[in-house]
NUROMI-397899 format. One record per residue (C-alpha): x, y, z. Coordinates in steps of 0.001 Angstrom, whole numbers, plus 500000, padded with zeros to 6 digits. Example, Ala and Ser with C-alpha at 12.3 -4.5 7.8 and 13.67 -1.06 7.14 Angstrom:
<pts>
512300495500507800513670498940507140
</pts>
This chain:
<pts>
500000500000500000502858502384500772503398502449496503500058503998496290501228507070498785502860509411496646499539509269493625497149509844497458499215513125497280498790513913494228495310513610494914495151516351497582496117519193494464492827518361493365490726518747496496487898520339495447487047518502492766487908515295495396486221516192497764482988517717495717482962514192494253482768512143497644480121514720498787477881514425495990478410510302495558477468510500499605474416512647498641473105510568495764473649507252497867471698509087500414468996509695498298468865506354496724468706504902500148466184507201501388463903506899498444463598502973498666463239503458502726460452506087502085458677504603499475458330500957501344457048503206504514454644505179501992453112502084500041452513500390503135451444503782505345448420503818501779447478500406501729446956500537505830445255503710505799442806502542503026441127500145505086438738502218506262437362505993504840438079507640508009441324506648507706441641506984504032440599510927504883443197511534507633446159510446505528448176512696504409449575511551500786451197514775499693453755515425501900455426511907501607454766512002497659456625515380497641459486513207499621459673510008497194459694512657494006462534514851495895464749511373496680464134510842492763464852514020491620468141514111494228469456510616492987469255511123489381470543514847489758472949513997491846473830511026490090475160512880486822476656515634488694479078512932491021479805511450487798481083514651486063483243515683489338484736512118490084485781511801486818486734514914486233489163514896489494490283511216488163491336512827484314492932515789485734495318512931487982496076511366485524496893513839482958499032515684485887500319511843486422501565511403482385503009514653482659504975513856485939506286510547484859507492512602481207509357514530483567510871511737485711511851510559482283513249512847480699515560513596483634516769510117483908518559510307480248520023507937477869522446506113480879519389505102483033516986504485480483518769501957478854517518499601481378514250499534480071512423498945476807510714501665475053507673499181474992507634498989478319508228502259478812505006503300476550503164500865478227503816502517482084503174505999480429499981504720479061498525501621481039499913501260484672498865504895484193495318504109483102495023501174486305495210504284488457492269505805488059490721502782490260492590504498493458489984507414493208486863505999491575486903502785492725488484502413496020488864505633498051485430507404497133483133504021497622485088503085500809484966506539502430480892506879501255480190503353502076481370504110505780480244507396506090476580506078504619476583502596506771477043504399510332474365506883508929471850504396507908472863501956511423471965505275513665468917505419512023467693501832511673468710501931515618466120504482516405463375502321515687465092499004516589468517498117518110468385494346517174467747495053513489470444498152513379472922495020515532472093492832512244472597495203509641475758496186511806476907492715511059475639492138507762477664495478506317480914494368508571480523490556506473479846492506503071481827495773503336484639494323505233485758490821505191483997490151501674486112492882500315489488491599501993488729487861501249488779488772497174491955491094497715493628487659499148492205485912496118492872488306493342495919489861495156498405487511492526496241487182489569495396491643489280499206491633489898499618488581486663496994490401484448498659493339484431502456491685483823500654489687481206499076492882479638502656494982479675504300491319477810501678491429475255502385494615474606505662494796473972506015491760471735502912492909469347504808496379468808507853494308468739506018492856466069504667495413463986507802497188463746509407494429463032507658492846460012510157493921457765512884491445459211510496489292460391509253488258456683512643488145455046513944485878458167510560483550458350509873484695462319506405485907461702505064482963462434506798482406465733506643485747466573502692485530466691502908482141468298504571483534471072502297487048471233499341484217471181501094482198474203501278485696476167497440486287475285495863482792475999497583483095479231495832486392479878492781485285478621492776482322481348494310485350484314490908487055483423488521484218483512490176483401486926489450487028488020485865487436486247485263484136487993486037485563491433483867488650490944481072486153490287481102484190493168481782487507495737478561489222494371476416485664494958477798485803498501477122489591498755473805489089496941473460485716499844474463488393503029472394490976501644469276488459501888469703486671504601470063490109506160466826490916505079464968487919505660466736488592509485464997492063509310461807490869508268461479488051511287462746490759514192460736493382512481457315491080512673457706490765516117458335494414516867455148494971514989453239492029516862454709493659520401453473496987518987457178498320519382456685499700515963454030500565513593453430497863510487454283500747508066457234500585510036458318497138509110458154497911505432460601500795505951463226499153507945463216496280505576463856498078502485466168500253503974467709497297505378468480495914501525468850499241500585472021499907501940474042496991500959474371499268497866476869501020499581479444498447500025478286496444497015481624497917494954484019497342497411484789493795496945485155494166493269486934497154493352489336495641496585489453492546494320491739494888491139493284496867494437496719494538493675496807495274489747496462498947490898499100498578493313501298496904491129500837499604488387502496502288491304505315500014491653505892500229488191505870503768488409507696503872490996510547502145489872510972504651486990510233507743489013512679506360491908515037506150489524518612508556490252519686510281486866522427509144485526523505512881485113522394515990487049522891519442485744523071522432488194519511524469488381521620527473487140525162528182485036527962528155487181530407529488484482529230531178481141530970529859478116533659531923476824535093530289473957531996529083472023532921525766469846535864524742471556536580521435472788539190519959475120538937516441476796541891515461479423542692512201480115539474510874480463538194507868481020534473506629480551532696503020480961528792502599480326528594500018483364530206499434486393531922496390485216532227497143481694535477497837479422536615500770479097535052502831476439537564505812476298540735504704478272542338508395478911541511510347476251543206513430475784542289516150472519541219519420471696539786521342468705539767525076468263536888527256467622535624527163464266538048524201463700537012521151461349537552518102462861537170514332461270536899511250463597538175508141461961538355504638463448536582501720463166533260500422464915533622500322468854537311502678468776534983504926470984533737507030468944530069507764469735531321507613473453532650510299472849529328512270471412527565511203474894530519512819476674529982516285474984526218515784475028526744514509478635524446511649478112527134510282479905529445511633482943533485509867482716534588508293485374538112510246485713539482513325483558537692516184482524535393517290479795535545521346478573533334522584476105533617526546474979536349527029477052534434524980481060533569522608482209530230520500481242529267520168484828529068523917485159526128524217481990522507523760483108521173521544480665519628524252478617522903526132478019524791523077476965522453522092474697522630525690472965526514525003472305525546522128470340523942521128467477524398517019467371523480514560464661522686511103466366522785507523465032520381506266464227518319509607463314514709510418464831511856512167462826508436512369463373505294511646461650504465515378459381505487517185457067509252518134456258508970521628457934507581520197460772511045518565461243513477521342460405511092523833462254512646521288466024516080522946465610514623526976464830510880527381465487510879530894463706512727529697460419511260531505457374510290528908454579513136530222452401515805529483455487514558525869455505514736525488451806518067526975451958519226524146454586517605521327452115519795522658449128522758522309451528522107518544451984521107517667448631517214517592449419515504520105447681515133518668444447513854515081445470511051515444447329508630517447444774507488520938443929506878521725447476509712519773449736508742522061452733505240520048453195505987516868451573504955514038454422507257512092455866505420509473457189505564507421460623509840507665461722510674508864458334509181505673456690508080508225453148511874508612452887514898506386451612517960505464454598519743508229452849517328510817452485516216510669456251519890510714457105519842514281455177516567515500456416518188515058459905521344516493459073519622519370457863518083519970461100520924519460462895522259522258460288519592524674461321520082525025464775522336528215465902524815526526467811528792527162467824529516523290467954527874520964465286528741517274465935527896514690463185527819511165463886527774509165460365526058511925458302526850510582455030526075506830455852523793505531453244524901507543450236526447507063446747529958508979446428528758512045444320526099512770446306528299512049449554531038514733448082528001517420447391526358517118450753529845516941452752531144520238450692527667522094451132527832521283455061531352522240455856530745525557453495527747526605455565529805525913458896532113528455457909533497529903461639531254527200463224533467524097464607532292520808463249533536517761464658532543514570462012532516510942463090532518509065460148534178505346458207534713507535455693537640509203453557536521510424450438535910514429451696538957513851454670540792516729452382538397518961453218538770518756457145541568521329458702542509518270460949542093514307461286541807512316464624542080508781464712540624506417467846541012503043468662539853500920471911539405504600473630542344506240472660543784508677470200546041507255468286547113509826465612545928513209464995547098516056462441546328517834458959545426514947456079548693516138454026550460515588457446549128511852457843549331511182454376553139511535454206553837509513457075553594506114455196552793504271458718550055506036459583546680504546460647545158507212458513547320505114454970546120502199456621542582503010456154542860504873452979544039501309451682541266499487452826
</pts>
């Protein structure tokens, strides 16, 4: 229960919605109660008084009429209005919820999040996030009205007969308490199953939509559904287990709830034979009697689902509770002073505790407006060391500089501004072309972003009108190369003194390779660029080359420098 503490909070900054919501669902229960009681009093009160005309005269029909239309009118008012504010107090948590756990996300970064599928991931965003909304509706307003109503109704039932109000007492302590506790126990591991089983199924079908591609040319589809299929048959027997224990605790309620009655009815008759009470009486205390098991009738169900909810905040939790891998100071400790320089100092960096070494004291530097290319070959450390500038990633001895201090002195919105980065693989979104570009500079004027496209080869390609030519779902419109462009060109567009490219040219022919490489250096002119790449074809065109392997640098100088020294890694790969 202590899981479900922090969304109780959360709660409390919508009290008045809350709170309006367990007043009104205590009202309308009130009125539903009340117009059963009144009307069994009131049918019984006519028939007894029509037995004779005198009687029949003296009654007085209006003013309990007035009181069974007024419960009516209360209940079904009532009714609509308790709907409208509970659920309006549950949609505003759980909006406020989605928008918290963004947050706890976003803070963790690429280091922590690593440990978690984005399937999963979507799924806690979205689902445990949806089971939620049963703390509110289903468990904390019913339980509070249900007690509030049962001590209400016992007072008075008690007023007219202590043995009956000593039943019902009883009854509502079998039905609203141990009922409710009895299908926790028994649904306490299935909710917590269903809603394991739910998150698996999940991730494997979007596993295996966006996988199809592989999936057919491999011949997995068909064990990839097989296994989706296991997942589902096995939550398909959790829920008939679950639907079968909400079953049998409504017969027993339904079974308390009767016997209760029938209780009523026998202590009640001899009241009325001992003239303790008036017959009209007995009709009154009966029905409101059955009447208010209907406060405690959702309890058991909604006590039964209390472990999937609970479960669902431990999920949450364990994202939220989460440390960040990285924490940036609220507000700049230094200012940069030399924008676009970089200098790294014998640093080391490993992605897990017992990992290699990814960069194994790493030592370079590149001036401002210097053009850097980064050459070595697949795990030499290269993208380590884009997370080190981007401080995805904190190293674990030496130090990182970037415009002339430290990264640990940048809040994280002033380091990003010294850097525009190009990732692998590249991200777009579902929209149109300007949609992208318009990410890295909101206010770009439509002839800025078709500037950018002619930079990177992309404004003749995509039609008469590039700027809204749709892109489709992660790019899927556009070829490997042409989304590698479209994010390069973004990357382009941002104002930043540092522009780092990871692979920018992966996926294209040689001609257009040379055009887009020439047309991005040209535009960076007094901007530094540092340029990962496998690459040599444009390494003429970089003021200096730096060569990594297993963490280190190896070689670094002009390409005329390299190129005469006939040992050189730099030969070496030219060769290849």
């Amino acid at each position: 229960m202590k899981a479900l503490l922090p969304f109780v909070r959360m709660l409390l900054a919508h009290r008045g919605w809350v709170f309006a919501g367990m007043l009104l669902s205590l009202l309308t229960l009130l009125a539903a109660i009340g117009l059963l009681t009144l009307s069994g009093w009131f049918i019984s009160a006519s028939a007894l008084a029509g037995v004779s005309v005198l009687s029949a005269r003296q009654f007085n029909y209006f003013t309990p009429g007035a009181g069974v239309r007024g419960f009516a009118i209360a209940r079904t008012v009532g009714r609509y209005f308790e709907r409208v504010t509970t659920h309006e107090a549950t949609f505003r948590m759980l909006a406020e919820l989605r928008s918290w756990f963004y947050r706890r996300l976003e803070v963790l970064g690429p280091a922590r999040l690593q440990a978690f599928r984005s399937a999963d991931l979507l799924n806690r965003l979205v689902a445990d996030i949806n089971a939620l909304d049963n703390l509110y509706l289903r468990v904390l307003v019913p339980t509070l009205v249900a007690l509030a109503v049962s001590i209400l109704v016992v007072l008075f039932i008690a007023r007219y007969s202590p043995a009956i109000a000593l039943l019902t007492t009883v009854a509502l302590l079998l039905a609203g308490v141990l009922l409710p506790m009895l299908a926790q126990y028994a649904g306490r591991r299935l909710g917590r199953l269903q809603l394991l089983l739910l998150s698996r199924l999940r991730v494997r079908l979007l596993a295996l939509v966006q996988g199809q591609a592989d999936l057919h040319i491999y011949g997995g589809v068909d064990t990839s559904i097989q296994e989706a299929q296991a997942v589902e048959r096995q939550l398909q027997r959790t829920q008939l287990r679950m639907a079968l224990i909400s079953g049998l605790t409504t017969a027993v309620l339904t079974i308390i709830a009767g016997v209760a009655g029938v209780g009523a009815l026998v202590l009640g008759t001899e009241l009325v034979l001992s003239d303790v009470i008036a017959p009209a009486h007995l009709a009154m205390l009966l029905f409101c009697v059955l009447a208010v098991f209907e406060a405690v009738a959702p309890l058991p169900l909604a006590y039964q689902y209390l472990s999937k909810t609970i479960t669902a905040a431990e999920r949450l939790n364990e994202v939220s509770g989460a440390s960040a891998g990285v924490c940036y100071p609220d507000a700049d400790l230094e200012v940069p002073v030399i924008p676009g320089q970089i200098m790294l100092r014998d640093v080391c960096m490993r992605y897990t505790e017992h990992a290699p070494l990814a960069l194994d004291q790493l030592s370079l530097s590149v001036a401002p407006g210097e053009h850097v290319l980064v050459l070595g070959h697949t795990g030499s450390g290269k993208s380590s060391l884009i997370n080190l500038l981007a401080r995805f990633y904190d190293p674990e001895a030496g130090a990182v500089e970037l415009s002339g201090c430290p990264v640990r002195s940048y809040s994280e919105t002033t380091l990003r501004a010294q850097m525009s980065v190009l990732s692998q693989p590249v991200q777009l979104f579902a929209g149109s072309v300007a949609d992208n570009l318009s990410l890295a500079l909101p206010d770009a004027s439509p002839s800025e972003l078709l500037e950018v496209l002619r930079r990177v080869c992309l404004d003749q390609v995509l039609g008469d009108n590039p700027l809204e030519y749709q892109i489709g779902e992660s790019g899927s419109r556009l070829s490997g190369g042409q989304r590698k462009r479209l994010a390069l060109a973004r990357a382009l567009l941002k104002p930043s003194p540092l522009l780092v490219l990871d692979e920018p040219t992966e996926g294209l022919d040689a001609v257009t390779e040379a055009a887009v490489i020439k047309g991005v250096l040209d535009s960076c002119q007094g901007r530094t660029v540092l340029m990962i790449s496998h690459h040599l074809q444009m390494a003429n065109h970089f003021d200096r080359i730096i060569v990594l392997d297993r963490g280190c640098v190896i070689e670094a100088g002009t390409p005329v420098e390299l190129a005469e020294r006939p040992d050189s890694r730099y030969n070496q790969l030219r060769a290849l």
